[in-house]
N, C-alpha and C positions, 0 to 999 in steps of 0.2 A: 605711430602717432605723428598726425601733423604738427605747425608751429604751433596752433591755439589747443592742443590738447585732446583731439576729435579722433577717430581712432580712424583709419584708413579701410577700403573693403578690402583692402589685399589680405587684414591680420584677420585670424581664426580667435575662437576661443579654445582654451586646450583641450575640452570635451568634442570640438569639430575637428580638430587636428590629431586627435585618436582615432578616430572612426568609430569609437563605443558608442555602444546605445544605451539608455540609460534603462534600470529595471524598474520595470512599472511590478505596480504591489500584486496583480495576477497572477506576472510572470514571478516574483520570489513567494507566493502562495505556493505555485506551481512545484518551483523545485524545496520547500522544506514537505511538500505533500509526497513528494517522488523521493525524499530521505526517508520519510517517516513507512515509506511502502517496505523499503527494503531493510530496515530497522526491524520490522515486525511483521519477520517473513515466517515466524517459528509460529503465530497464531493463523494464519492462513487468511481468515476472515477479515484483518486486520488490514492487512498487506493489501487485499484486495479493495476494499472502501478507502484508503488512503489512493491508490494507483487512479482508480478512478474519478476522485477526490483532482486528484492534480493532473485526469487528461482534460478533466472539465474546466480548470483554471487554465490552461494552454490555451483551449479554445475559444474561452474567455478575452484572453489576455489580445488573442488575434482578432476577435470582432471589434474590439476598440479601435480596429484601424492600424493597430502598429505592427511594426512589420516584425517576422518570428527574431528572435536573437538567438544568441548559441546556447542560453540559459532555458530557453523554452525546448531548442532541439532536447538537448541533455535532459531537462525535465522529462519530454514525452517518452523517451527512452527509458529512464529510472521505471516509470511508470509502468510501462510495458512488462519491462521483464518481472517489476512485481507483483501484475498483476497474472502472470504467468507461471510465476512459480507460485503463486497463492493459490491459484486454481489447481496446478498439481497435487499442492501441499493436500487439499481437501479433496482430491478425490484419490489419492494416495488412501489417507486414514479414515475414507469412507469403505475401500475396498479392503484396509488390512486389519482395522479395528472394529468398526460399527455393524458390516454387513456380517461376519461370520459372529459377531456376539448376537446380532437377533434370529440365525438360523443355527446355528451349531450349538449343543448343549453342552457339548464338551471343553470348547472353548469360553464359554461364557462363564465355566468354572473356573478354568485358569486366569481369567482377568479377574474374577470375584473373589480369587484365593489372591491373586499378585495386590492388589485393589487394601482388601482388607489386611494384607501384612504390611504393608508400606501407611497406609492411612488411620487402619486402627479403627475403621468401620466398613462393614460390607458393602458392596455395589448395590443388591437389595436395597440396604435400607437406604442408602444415597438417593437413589431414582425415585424410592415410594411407591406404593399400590397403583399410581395411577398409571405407570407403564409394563404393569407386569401380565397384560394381557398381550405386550408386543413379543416379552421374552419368550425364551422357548423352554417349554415344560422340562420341570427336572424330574 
């Protein structure tokens, strides 16, 4: 500061003299989207709608002109890998659950018996009449 109080161009503010960038509301969309991916990686579906959820706030967050920060890298990243093991997750229990209960008779007893001792009602009646022309004849 000069004598009358004026502040000199030499001084910074201390947000200019960090070099931070400040988080625009995109970019912390982005990474609670990219938390909540890998938070709810056990539902697959979940995991994947959030990931995507928060590559779209990234890309967002950079058409405004601003430049990426390390919170959007880190975002894009979370993102990724959630939506990665989300896609696993479901085609994991498409091919170890779903596909041999609609072709195998055998198996589709075994989840109908594990099904109904754990739940206290059968798979039958869970689904209803209306998919029992998918099942396989017992």
């Amino acid at each position: 500061m000069d004598f009358f109080g004026a502040a000199s161009q030499n001084e910074f503010t201390p947000e200019q003299k960090s070099g931070e960038k400040k988080l625009t509301g995109f970019s912390l969309a982005a990474l609670v989207c990219a938390v909540l991916s890998l938070l709810s990686l056990c539902t697959g579906v979940f995991a994947i709608s959030f990931g995507c959820m928060g590559i779209l706030f990234v890309i967002l967050a950079r058409r405004k002109n601003q430049p990426m920060t390390n919170a959007n890298y880190i975002s894009m990243c979370m993102c990724l890998v959630g939506i990665i093991l989300g896609i696993s997750l479901v085609i994991y229990v498409l091919a170890t659950v779903i596909i041999p209960m609609l072709t195998d008779p055998e198996a589709f007893r075994e989840l109908n018996t594990f099904y109904k001792n754990t739940y206290g009602v059968s798979l039958e009646e869970m689904l209803g009449e209306d998919i029992s022309g998918l099942l396989p004849n017992l």
